[in-house]
Every structure is written in structure tokens, then in C-alpha cells.
N, C-alpha and C positions, 0 to 999 in steps of 0.2 A: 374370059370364062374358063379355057383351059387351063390358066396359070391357076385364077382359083380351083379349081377341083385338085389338080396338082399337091397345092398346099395342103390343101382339107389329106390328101391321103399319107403327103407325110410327116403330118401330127401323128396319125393317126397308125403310123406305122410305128412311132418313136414311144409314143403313151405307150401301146398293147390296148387302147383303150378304146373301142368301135364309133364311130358317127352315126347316128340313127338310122339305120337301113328302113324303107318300106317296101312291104311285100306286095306285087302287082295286086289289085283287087280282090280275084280269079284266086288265087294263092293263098293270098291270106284269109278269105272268107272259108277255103276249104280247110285247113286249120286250126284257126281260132285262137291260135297263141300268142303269149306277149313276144312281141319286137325286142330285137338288142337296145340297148340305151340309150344316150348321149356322151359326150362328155362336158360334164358340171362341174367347174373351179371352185367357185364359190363353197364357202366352210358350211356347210347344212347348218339351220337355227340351233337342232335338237344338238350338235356337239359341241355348240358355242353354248348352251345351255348347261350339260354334263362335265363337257372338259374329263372326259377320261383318259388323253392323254398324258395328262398333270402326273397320274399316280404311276403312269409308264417306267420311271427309276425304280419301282419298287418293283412292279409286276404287271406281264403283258399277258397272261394265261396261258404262259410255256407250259408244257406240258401237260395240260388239261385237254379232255376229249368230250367235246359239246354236241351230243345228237340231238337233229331238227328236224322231229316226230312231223313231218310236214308232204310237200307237193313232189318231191323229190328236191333235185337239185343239175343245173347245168355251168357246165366251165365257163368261168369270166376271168379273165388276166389277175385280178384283184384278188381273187383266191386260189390261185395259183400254187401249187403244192402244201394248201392246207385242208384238202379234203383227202380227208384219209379212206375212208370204207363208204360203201353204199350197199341201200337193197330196197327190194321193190315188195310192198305188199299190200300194192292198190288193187283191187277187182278189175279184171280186163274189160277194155273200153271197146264200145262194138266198132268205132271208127276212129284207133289209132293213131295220131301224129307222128309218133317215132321221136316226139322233143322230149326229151328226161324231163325236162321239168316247163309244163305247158300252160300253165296258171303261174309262175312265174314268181310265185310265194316263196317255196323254199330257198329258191336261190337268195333273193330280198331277204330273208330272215337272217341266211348264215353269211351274206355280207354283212350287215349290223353288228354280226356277232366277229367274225376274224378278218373282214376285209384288210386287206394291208395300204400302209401309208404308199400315197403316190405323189409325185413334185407337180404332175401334171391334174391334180382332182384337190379339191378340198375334202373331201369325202373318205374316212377309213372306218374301222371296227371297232369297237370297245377292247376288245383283247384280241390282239392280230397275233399274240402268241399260241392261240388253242389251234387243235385242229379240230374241223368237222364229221361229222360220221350222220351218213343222210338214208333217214329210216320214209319211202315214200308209201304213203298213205292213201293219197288221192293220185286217179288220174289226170285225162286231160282235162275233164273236169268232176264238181262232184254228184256222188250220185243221185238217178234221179226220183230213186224211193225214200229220201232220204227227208223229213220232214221235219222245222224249218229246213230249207238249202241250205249248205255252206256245214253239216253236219256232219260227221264220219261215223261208221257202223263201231260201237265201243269194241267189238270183239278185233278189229283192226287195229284200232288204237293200242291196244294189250300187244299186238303181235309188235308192235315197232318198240313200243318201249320196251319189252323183253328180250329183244335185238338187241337194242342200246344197254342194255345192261348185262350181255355176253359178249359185248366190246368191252367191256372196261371203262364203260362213258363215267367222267363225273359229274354234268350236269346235263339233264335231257329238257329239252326247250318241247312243248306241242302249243303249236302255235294254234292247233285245229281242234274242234269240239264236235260234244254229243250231249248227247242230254237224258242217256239212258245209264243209268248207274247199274251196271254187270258187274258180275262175280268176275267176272273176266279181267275187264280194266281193274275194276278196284286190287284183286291179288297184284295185275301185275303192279301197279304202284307201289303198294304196301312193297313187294321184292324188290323194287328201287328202292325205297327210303331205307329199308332193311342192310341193302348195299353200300351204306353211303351214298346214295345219287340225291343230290338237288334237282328236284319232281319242279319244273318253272309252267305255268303255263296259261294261258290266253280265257280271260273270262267270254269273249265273242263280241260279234255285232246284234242289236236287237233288231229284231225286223217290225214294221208298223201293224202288220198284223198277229204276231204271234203271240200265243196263249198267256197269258200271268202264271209266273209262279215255276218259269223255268231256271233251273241250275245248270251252268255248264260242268260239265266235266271235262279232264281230270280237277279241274281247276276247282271245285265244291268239296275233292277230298281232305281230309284232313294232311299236314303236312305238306301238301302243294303251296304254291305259292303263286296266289292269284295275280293276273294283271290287268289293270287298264288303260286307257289311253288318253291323254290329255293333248292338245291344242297347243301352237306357239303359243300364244297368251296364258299357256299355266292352267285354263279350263281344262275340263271336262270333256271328253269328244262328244257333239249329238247322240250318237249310236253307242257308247260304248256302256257296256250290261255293268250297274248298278250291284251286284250281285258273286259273293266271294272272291272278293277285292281285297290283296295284300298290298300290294304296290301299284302305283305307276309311272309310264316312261310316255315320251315323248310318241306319238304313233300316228297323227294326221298328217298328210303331207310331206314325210320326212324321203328324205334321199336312200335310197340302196344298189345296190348290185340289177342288174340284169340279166337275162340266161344270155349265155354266149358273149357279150360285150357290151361295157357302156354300163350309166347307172339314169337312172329316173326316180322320180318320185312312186311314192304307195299310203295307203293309209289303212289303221285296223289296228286291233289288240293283237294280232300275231306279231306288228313289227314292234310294237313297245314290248311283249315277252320277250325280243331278241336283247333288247337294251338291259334289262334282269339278269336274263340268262349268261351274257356278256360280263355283266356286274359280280356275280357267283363264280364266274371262271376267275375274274382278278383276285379274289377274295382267298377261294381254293389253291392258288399258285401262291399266293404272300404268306397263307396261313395253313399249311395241310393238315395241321393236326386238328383243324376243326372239325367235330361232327356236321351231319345235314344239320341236324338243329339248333347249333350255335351259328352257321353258314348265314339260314335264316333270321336270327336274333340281330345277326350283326348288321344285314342289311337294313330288318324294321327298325333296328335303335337308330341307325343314321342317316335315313330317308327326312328329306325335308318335310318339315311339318306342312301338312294343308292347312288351308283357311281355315276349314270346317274343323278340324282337330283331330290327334287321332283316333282312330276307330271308326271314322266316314265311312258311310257305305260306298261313296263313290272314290275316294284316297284313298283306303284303307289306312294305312302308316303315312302314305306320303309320297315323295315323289324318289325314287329311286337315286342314290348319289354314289357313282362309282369312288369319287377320290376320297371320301370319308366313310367309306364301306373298308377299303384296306387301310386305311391312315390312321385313325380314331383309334384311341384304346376305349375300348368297349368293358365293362365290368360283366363278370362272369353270371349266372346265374336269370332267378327273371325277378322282374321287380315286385315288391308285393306292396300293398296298399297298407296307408297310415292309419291308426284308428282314431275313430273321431273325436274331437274335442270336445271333451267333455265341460260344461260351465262352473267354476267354484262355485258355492253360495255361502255365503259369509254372515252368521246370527247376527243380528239387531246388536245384540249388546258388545261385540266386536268390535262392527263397524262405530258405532258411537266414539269407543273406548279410542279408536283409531282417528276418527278424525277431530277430537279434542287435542292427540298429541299432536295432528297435524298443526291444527291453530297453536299452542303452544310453541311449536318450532319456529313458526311465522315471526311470534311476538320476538321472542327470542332473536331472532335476525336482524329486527327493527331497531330492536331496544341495542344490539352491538353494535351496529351500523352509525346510531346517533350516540351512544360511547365513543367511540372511536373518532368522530364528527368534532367532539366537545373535547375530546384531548389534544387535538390537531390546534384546538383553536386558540386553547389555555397557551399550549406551547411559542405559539407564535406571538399571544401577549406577551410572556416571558422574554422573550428572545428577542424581540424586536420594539417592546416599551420604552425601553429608556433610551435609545438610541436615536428614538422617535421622538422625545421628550427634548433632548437637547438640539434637536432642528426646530424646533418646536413643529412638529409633524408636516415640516418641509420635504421635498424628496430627495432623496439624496444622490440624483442626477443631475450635471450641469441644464442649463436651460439652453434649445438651441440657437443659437447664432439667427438675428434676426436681419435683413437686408434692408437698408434705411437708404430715401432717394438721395438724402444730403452727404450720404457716405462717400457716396458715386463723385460729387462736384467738392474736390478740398478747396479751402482758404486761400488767398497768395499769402505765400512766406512770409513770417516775420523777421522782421530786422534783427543780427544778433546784439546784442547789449542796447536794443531800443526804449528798455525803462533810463536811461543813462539821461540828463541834460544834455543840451547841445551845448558847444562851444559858440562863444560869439565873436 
């Protein structure tokens, strides 16, 4: 038993990469925060599904700067010197943790988006070349006038993405929602999009009792770019909101980062926004002289088609495709629609006129056909009459060689000069 714990701690020294710690009962129940991870070898579905590795010789989101308008964010080995800036502009919580990031979201999101390759995880980033910049929104948890939960006060959400865009971000992820459309949020957006920033973010979870006829925001703005969540099997997630939907990415289930060490599973439209978000950084680093709105063109033209086609309310475009978002030559502009086909109508005496030449051509073809037939044939009388005439219409192949039983058994030999008389 000692040899194994031994072992267990110097994996675990050699990865950087935690074993699941659990916190005494007593501990944990006074906190309420998520646990360090695991460590998971295995390639998670959702990057054997994308493969955004593939496009890695082209571009890994060097130099791109991804804020993740979220829970905050805590140190994990896996992003280790890719979180560049922080700041806190959650409403203080009346019972403290002291975890930067105690819902355990943010962290999960900005693994998706730049975690880096490890020998020891099957698990990495969409672009492990970006850094992070983590605008915290929520405490340790959210708040609890906040109606559905799981909502954030719009005039919050303004305060981070206005952050992230006096960083210098080029693509802001909010993984988190509201469903109050303010002058507030909406400016700050519009001054992202105005900025160049690619505005990504999270259409939400539906709850079983909440009201019909709810919009999430940011994500209902125009210029954002809706997300939602699909299932290993390419559905639909149960919960995920029907409603200003550009894209989606993988988000039930899928593998990320954990606060402090280790990664585990999570589910939700915040962690398919990070796989977009992700996808817009490779995009911005291969191609910078794209506007935000060719960014997004390039993505909706090469997202895989859904079932349902595009324009679904629940795909929207499709499913988000990192290595044909940079790969693809995309044509410039937007598409416009064909006009419709209109039916000839052809007068009576046209058509008539038309299909008498038609039978005419017919006869025509007939009548050359057996021309042609009758000279074949004349010729062959010429050519081969009289030649026919003196075999007297024999063929003029030998006949084959027939095998007779008496052939088999010869005569005995006749005597030489035996017509002769005998001598007496």
C-alpha cells in the first residue's frame, strides 16, 4: 500500500498534474467549491471529434488575447504562463472562500480554449498559442436575487467586457448570461465589435420552470455569436436554449482543466462557447487582416452542416470546425439568393411546328440507317458473288479433320511387287 501511494505521488510530481484530492467532509461542506481534477489519458470524444490540432502548422492563437467574461479563474499546470491579466468584478460574497475561482467554470472554459499539450493527458486547448485574460463576474457562487439562477446582473457583464477591451483582447468568450437587455451591456458590446473584438458567447441552460420567450444575452445581440451545445452523438444537449443560436460545439460531458490541478469532466454552453472562442483565436492568428465580421462569416461558411439545415434554430450554421475555419478559402462577401425560375410557355403553333420537325428528323434517321443497310449489302453481293459462284456457294474453308475408329487400327503391310506372279 505504501509502495502504491509512492508511485501515485511520483506521477504526480513528474505530470505537474494533481490526483484527485478530497476535502475532509467538515471542509468541504464549509466551502463548496470544486476539487482539483484527476489525471485523464485518454483523447476526450469532443477533440477526436474537432481535431484542432490538424490546423496547428498553420496556427495555434500566438498572439491572440482571449478574455473569459466568467467565474474567475485558478492556476493549473496546463496553463501555466498563459494567463496573462486578471480582475475581479463579482459583487462580494457574504461568506468568502478565498478560491479565485470557486464554481470552477472559468477555469474549465480557459482550459478549452489554451490549455497546452501534455505527454502525460490526452487532453489540450483549441489554441494553446493564446493567452488568457480573466474578467471575474461571478462569485463563489451566483447571485441569489438573480432570477432564473445561474444569471449575472447585465450591468456586470458590461463592466468585464469593457475590461477586456482595454486589454487589447481580440476575442472575449462570456460563457455567463442575463436576460435583461441594458443600455449598459448592449454599449459595451457594440464598443467590442466596434474594436475589432469577436463578441463569442453562451445561449445558456433552460430551466424546467422558466418563463417562455426568454433571450439570453450577450448572446441575442446582434453581431455576437451564439452558442450551443451538442452531445457525443452530434445531438442537441437536453437543456441547451433553442434560442440565438450561431453555432455549436461539443459541451456535454467534455474534459477541462480544474482550479488548482487535474482535469475532469463539465457540461453546459459556457464550455461549447470556449471551443468557438478557441476556433476565432486560430482564425485571428492565420488571418489578421480579417474584420470581426468576416471572422464570423468564415466560421458560419465552414461549420458543418446540421441535419436540420442551416438556419436551425437549434445549429444554427452548424457545428463549429476548427481546421476548415483556417484552411478553407472562403469567398469574400455574403451570398445572395438566386431568382426564381421562371417557366417558358411556348404558343400552340410553335410547339406543333416543333414537333413535326421533330418526327421528321426521326424519319430521316430511319430512312439513313436502312440506306446505308442496303448499300452494305449490294456491296457484299458485288464482292463476294462470283467467287461464291465458282464454289458453287461452298465455303471456302478447308473442312475439319474428322477422327475415324478404322484410322486408329492400319492393315498389315503389303507385299512389295505382290501384283507380280510367282515363280514355280
Amino acid at each position: 500500500m505504501h509502495a502504491k501511494r509512492l508511485r501515485t505521488a511520483l506521477v504526480t510530481a513528474a505530470t505537474g498534474l494533481a490526483v484527485l484530492t478530497v476535502a475532509p467532509p467538515a471542509a468541504q461542506a464549509q466551502q463548496n467549491c470544486v476539487v482539483p481534477g484527476q489525471l485523464l489519458v485518454p483523447v476526450p470524444w469532443s477533440q477526436q471529434l474537432l481535431a484542432p490540432d490538424r490546423v496547428w502548422p498553420l496556427s495555434t492563437g500566438a498572439g491572440q488575447r482571449v478574455a473569459v467574461v466568467s467565474t474567475g479563474i485558478t492556476d493549473n499546470p496546463l496553463l501555466a504562463g498563459h494567463i496573462a491579466e486578471r480582475a475581479n468584478f463579482a459583487p462580494p460574497d457574504t461568506r468568502p472562500s478565498g478560491n479565485p475561482d470557486c464554481a470552477g467554470s472559468g477555469t474549465g472554459v480557459s482550459g478549452i480554449i489554451a490549455a497546452q499539450p501534455s505527454d502525460a493527458a490526452g487532453f489540450h486547448g483549441v489554441a494553446p498559442g493564446a493567452q488568457i485574460l480573466s474578467a471575474k463576474v461571478v462569485g463563489d457562487q451566483y447571485p441569489a436575487d438573480r432570477n432564473p439562477r445561474g444569471t449575472v446582473a447585465p450591468e456586470t457583464l458590461a463592466a468585464g467586457i469593457n475590461w477586456a477591451v482595454d486589454r487589447n483582447a481580440t476575442v472575449i468568450a462570456v460563457p455567463v448570461i442575463t436576460y435583461d437587455d441594458s443600455p449598459a451591456l448592449r454599449g459595451a458590446v457594440q464598443r467590442a465589435l466596434s474594436r475589432d473584438v469577436v463578441v463569442v458567447a453562451a445561449v445558456g441552460q433552460r430551466a424546467a420552470n422558466e418563463p417562455p420567450g426568454l433571450v439570453p444575452y450577450p448572446a441575442g445581440y446582434d453581431g455576437v455569436i451564439g452558442v450551443g451545445s451538442i452531445t457525443e452523438n452530434g445531438g442537441i444537449a437536453p437543456d441547451s436554449r433553442p434560442t440565438a443560436v450561431d453555432l455549436v460545439a461539443p459541451g456535454a460531458h467534455v474534459i477541462t482543466t480544474y482550479p488548482n490541478s487535474g482535469l475532469g469532466t463539465a457540461s453546459g454552453t459556457e464550455f461549447a462557447t470556449a471551443y468557438v472562442a478557441g476556433a476565432a483565436a486560430l482564425v485571428r492568428a492565420h488571418l489578421p487582416h480579417l474584420s470581426t465580421q468576416d471572422v464570423a462569416r468564415r466560421l458560419f461558411a465552414t461549420a458543418t452542416p446540421a441535419p436540420e439545415g442551416t438556419g436551425s434554430a437549434s445549429y444554427g450554421y452548424g457545428l463549429v470546425n476548427p481546421y476548415q475555419a483556417v484552411s478553407d478559402e472562403v469567398v469574400a462577401g455574403n451570398p445572395v439568393a438566386l431568382p426564381p425560375i421562371v417557366p417558358t410557355t411556348v404558343p400552340p403553333d410553335v410547339a406543333a411546328r416543333q414537333a413535326a420537325e421533330d418526327r421528321s428528323d426521326t424519319w430521316a434517321l430511319v430512312l439513313a440507317a436502312a440506306g446505308l443497310a442496303l448499300v452494305v449489302l449490294v456491296t457484299a453481293i458485288v464482292a463476294f458473288g462470283p467467287r461464291g459462284r465458282r464454289r458453287r456457294w461452298r465455303a471456302g474453308l478447308a473442312s475439319v479433320p474428322q477422327d475415324r475408329p478404322e484410322d486408329e487400327r492400319p492393315e498389315p503391310p503389303v507385299e512389295l511387287f505382290s501384283d507380280r506372279p510367282k515363280r514355280s
